[in-house]
C-alpha positions as CSV (number, residue, x, y, z in Angstrom):
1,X,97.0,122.9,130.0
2,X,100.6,121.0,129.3
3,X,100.4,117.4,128.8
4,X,103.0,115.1,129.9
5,X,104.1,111.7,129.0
6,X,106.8,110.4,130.5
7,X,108.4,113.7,131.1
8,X,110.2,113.8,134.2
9,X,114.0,114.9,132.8
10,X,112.5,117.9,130.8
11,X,110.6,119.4,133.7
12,X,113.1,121.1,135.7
13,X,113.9,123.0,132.5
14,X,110.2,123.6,131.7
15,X,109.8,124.7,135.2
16,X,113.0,127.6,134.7
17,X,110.8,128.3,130.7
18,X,107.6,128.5,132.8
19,X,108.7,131.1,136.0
20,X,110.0,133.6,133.2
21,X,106.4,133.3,132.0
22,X,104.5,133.4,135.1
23,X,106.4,136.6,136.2
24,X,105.9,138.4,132.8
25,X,102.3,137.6,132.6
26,X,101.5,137.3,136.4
27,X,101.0,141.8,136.6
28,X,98.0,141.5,133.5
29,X,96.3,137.7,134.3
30,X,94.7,135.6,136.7
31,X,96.9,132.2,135.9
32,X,96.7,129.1,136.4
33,X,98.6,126.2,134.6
34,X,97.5,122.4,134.6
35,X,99.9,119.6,134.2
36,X,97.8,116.1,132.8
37,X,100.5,113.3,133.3
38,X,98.9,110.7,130.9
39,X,100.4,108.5,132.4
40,X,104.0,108.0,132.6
41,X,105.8,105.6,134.1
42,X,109.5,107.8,135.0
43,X,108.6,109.3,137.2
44,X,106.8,112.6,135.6
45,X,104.4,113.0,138.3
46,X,106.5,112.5,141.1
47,X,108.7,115.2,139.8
48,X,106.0,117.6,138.9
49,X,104.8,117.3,142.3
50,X,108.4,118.7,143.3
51,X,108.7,121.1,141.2
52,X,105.1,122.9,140.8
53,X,103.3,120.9,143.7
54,X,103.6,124.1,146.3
55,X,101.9,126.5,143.9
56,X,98.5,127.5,144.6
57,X,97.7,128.2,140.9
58,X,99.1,125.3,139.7
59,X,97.3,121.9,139.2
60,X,98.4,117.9,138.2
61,X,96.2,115.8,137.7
62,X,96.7,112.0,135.8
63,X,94.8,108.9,134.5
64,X,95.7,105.8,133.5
């Protein structure tokens, strides 16, 4: 579980931190990763959405 809070200019980099992850642990575990945007206002969802939004063991979820 990652939280996010107004996020959105780190994310490309956490999304290059988190593939080298994915692909070392991907062969030994059943992942899945959830982004919480707690509710940003830059952005940080939209760009999430964009960057982990096609992954089928990926999910973003926010609140207010």
């Amino acid at each position: 579980m990652i939280p996010c809070y107004n996020e959105q200019e780190g994310i490309p980099q956490l999304a290059l931190a988190l593939a080298e992850v994915r692909r070392a642990l991907a062969p030994a575990y059943q992942l899945e990763l959830v982004f919480v945007d707690d509710g940003s206002t830059d952005g940080t969802r939209a760009t999430l959405e964009q960057h982990f939004g096609a992954f089928s063991d990926v999910r973003i979820v926010g609140h207010a």
